[in-house]
KEMIKE-939092 format. One line per field, with one value per residue (C-alpha): z, x, y; residue number from 0. Coordinates in steps of 0.05 Angstrom, whole numbers. Layout:
<recs>
w <- [Z ...]
u <- [X ...]
v <- [Y ...]
num <- [NUM ...]
</recs>
This chain:
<recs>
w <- [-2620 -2595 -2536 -2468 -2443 -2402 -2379 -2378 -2308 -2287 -2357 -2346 -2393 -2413 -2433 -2454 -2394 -2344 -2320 -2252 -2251 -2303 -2291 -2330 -2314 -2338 -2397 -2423 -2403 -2445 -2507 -2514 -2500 -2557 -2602 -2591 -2604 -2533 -2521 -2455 -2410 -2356 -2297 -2252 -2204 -2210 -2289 -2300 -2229 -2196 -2264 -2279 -2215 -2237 -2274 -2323 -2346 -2374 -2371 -2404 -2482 -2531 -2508 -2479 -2443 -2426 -2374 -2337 -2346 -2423 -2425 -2392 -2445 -2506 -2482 -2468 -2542 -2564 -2531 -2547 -2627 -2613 -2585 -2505 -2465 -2398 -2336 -2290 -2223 -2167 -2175 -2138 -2151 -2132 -2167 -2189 -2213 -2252 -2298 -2293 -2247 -2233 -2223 -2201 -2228 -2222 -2207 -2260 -2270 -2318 -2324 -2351 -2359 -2340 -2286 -2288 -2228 -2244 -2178 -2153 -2098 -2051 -2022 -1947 -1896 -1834 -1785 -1743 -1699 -1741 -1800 -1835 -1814 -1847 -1911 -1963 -1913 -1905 -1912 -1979 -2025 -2089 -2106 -2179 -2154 -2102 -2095 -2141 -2087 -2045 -2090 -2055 -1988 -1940 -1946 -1914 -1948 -1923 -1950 -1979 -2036 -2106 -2103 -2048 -2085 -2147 -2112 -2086 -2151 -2177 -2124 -2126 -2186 -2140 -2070 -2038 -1987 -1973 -1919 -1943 -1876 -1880 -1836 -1862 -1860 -1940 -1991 -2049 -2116 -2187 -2194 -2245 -2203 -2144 -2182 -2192 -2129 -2103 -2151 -2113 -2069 -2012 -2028 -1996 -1935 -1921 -1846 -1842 -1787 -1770 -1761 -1762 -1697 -1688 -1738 -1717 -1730 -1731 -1791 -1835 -1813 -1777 -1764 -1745 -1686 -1701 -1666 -1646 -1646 -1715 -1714 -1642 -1637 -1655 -1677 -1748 -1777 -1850 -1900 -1917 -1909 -1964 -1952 -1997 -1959 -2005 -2020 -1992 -2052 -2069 -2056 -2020 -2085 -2093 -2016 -2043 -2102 -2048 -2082 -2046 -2019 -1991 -1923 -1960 -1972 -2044 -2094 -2112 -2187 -2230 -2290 -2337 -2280 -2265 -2186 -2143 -2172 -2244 -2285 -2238 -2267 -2235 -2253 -2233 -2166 -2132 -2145 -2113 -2186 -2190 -2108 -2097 -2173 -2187 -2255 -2310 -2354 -2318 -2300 -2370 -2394 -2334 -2360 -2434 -2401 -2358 -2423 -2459 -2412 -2407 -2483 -2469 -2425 -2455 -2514 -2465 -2425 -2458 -2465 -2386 -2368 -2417 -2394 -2320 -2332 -2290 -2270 -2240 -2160 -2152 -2085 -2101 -2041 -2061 -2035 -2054 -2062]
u <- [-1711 -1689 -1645 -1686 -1659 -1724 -1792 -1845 -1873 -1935 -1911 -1856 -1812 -1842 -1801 -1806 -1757 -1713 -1655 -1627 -1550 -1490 -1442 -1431 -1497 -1537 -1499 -1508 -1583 -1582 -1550 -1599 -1657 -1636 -1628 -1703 -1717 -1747 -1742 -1689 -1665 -1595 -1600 -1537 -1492 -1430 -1415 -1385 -1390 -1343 -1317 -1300 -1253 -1225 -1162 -1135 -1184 -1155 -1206 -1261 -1278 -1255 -1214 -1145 -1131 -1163 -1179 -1237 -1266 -1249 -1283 -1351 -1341 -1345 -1409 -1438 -1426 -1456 -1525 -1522 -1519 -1579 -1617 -1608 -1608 -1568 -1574 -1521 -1557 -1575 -1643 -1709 -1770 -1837 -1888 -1954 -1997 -1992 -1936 -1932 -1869 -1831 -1763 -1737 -1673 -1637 -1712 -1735 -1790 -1789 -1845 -1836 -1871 -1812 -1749 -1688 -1652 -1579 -1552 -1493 -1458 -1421 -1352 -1358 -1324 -1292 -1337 -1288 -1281 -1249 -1256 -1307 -1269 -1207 -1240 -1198 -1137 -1101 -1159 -1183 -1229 -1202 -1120 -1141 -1164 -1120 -1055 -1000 -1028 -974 -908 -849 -900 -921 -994 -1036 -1088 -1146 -1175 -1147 -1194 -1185 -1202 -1153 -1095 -1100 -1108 -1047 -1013 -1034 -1010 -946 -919 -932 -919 -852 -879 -941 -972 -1037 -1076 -1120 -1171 -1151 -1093 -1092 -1104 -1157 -1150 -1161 -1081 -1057 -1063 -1039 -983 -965 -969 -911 -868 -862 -821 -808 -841 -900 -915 -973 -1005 -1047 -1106 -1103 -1143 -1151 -1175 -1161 -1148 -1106 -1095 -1114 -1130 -1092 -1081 -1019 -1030 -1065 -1072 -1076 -1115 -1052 -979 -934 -867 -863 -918 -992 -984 -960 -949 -971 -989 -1042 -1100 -1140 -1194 -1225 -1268 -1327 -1394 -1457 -1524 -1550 -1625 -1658 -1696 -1715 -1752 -1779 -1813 -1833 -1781 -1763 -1695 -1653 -1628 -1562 -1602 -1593 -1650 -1678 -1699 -1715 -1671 -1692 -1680 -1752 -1761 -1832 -1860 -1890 -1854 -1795 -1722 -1658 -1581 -1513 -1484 -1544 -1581 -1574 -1564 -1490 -1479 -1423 -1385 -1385 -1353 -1360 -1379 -1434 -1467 -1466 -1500 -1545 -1566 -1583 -1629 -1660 -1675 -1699 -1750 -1768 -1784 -1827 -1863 -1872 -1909 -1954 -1961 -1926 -1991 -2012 -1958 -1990 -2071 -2048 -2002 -2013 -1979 -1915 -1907 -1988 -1987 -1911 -1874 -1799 -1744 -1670 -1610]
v <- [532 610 609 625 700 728 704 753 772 725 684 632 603 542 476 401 376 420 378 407 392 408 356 290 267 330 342 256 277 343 312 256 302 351 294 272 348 360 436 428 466 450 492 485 525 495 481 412 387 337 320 389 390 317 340 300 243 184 131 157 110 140 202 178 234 297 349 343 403 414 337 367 436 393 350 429 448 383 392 462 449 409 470 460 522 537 571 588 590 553 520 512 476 442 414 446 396 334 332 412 436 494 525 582 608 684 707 673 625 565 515 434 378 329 343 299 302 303 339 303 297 345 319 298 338 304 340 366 447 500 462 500 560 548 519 554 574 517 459 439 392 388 373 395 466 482 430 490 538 493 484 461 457 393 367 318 282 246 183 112 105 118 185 200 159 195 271 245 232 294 333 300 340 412 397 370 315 280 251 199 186 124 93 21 -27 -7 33 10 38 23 -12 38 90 49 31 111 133 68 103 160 138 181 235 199 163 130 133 71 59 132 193 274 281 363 412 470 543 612 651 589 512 504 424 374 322 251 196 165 183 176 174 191 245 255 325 338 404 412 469 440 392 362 305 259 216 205 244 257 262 335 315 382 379 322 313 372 330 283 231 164 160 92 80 126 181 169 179 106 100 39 16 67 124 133 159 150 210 212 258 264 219 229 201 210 211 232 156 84 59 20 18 57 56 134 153 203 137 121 182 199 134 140 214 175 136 187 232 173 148 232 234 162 202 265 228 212 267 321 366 356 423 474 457 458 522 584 655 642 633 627 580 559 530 539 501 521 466]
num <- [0 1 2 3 4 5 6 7 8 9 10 11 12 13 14 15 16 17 18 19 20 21 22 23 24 25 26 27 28 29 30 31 32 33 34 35 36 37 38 39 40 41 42 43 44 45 46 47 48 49 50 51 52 53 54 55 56 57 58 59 60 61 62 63 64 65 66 67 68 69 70 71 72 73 74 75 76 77 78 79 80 81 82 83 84 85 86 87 88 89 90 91 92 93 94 95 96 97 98 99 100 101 102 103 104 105 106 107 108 109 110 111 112 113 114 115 116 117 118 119 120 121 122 123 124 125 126 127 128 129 130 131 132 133 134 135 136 137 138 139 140 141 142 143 144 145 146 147 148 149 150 151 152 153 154 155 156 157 158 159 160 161 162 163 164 165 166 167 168 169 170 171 172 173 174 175 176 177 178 179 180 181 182 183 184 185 186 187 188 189 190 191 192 193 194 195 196 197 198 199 200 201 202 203 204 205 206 207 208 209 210 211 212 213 214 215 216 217 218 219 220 221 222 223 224 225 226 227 228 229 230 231 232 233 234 235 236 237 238 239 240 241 242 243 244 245 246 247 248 249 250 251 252 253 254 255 256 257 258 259 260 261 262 263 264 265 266 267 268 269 270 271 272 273 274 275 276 277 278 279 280 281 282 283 284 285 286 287 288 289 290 291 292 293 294 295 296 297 298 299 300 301 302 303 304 305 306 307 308 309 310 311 312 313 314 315 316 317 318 319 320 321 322 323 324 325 326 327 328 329 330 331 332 333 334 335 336]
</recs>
């Protein structure tokens, strides 16, 4: 199969199964799918996803310790021996008629007769004024991209679950103190990593049964207020502020597909990833498959199973695209995620 490069105006590039999302989910999806010789393509934004942010993996089979986003580079070189193409862009889509849908890509058009839906999730934010505004100056989302930006400096960091505890490890080789502000009595964590961050000793104190409840500063975060007062006081002064308080599901696309959701706002597929909508799978983050478990493991296996039920499909309806097919954008209703 000849790498995709440019779609001819009015004719779209035309492919087996587009899978929206690069992370571990995408990729598992775009391996499998080159193996069964489906002519694939992985349209996604943000190469790698979460995992590529992750740092240093160490419980992933096989590999006993590697960084996240070299991890996420070899799965890309696997699918791409088997013939997968890639997009770097953000992706849009809708459907056009049975088993024939569209998506738009760097003002390009590619047509498919089957989408898997691997798009993730997006960290939450605390919701709070002037955060948004001093994203990037002082109040972060990822220890692995930004914690050396504060060597020898004071953090906070929000959350007591495993992701919080090991952002917290992590950062504890750059920074010189940090504060771990939890909502509970405790923190939860897988116990290796729980048993890391006691042996930090005091470079880390834990706030339990506490919140942000003001973030403060002008041009950079100068501190934060507290929901009640620590150590005499409810304002403490930080260089930075970095909060891992779960995800929220990338699914603009998939309401767009007309896809059911849960009472989560996740995307609800059976056990072999198929959604509501004929044609349309989904894996990774994004679904209500495994409740609230969210690893590189299992958003890879979850992707093996999406592509496999695809290529079930497709030799059923893997002819419906090309008899449907017509000129790029006629009566398209585009939705961007």
């Amino acid at each position: 199969m000849e790498p995709a490069t440019v779609a001819v105006e009015n004719n779209p590039l035309q492919y087996d199964l587009a899978i929206i999302g690069s992370g571990a989910a995408g990729l598992g999806a775009a391996l499998y799918a080159g193996r069964y010789r489906m002519k694939t393509v992985v349209i996604g934004k943000d190469f790698g996803g979460e995992t590529a942010k992750a740092g240093t993996v160490e419980n992933y089979p096989g590999v006993p310790q590697v960084d996240g986003y070299e991890l996420v580079g070899v799965m890309k070189k696997q699918a791409e021996v088997l013939g997968v193409d890639f997009v770097s862009a953000e992706a849009a889509s809708s459907v056009r008629q049975s088993h024939c849908f569209e998506i738009a890509a760097k003002s390009i058009t590619y047509q498919a007769h089957h989408i898997i839906l691997a798009t993730g999730a997006e960290r939450r934010r605390l919701g709070l004024p002037n955060e948004k505004e001093l994203t990037g100056k002082g109040v972060h989302y990822c220890v692995t991209c930004d914690g050396p930006v504060y060597s020898g400096k004071t953090i906070a960091l929000v959350g007591g679950g495993d992701a919080s505890v090991k952002g917290a490890n992590l950062a504890a080789e750059y920074v010189e103190k940090i504060y771990l502000i939890i909502r509970g009595a405790e923190v939860t964590a897988e116990p290796i990593n729980l048993e890391k961050l006691k042996s930090l000793g005091n470079k880390i104190e834990i706030i339990p049964e506490m919140e942000v409840q003001e973030i403060v500063g002008r041009g950079k975060l100068e501190k934060i207020f507290l929901s009640k007062e620590f150590n005499g006081s409810r304002e403490l002064v930080v260089d930075a502020l970095f909060v891992e308080v779960g995800a929220v599901p990338n699914v603009e696309i998939a309401k767009s597909l007309g896809v059911t959701l849960d009472e989560r706002n996740y995307i609800m597929v059976d056990n072999m990833m198929q959604t509501n909508v004929d044609g349309v799978f989904a894996c990774g983050d994004a679904v209500n498959h495994f409740g609230a478990f969210k690893q590189d493991i299992t958003a890879a296996a979850l992707g093996a199973v999406a592509a496999t039920s695809a290529y079930n499909d497709h030799k059923v309806h893997g002819e419906l695209c090309a008899l449907h097919a017509v000129p790029a954008g006629a009566g398209m209703t585009i939705t961007k995620t």
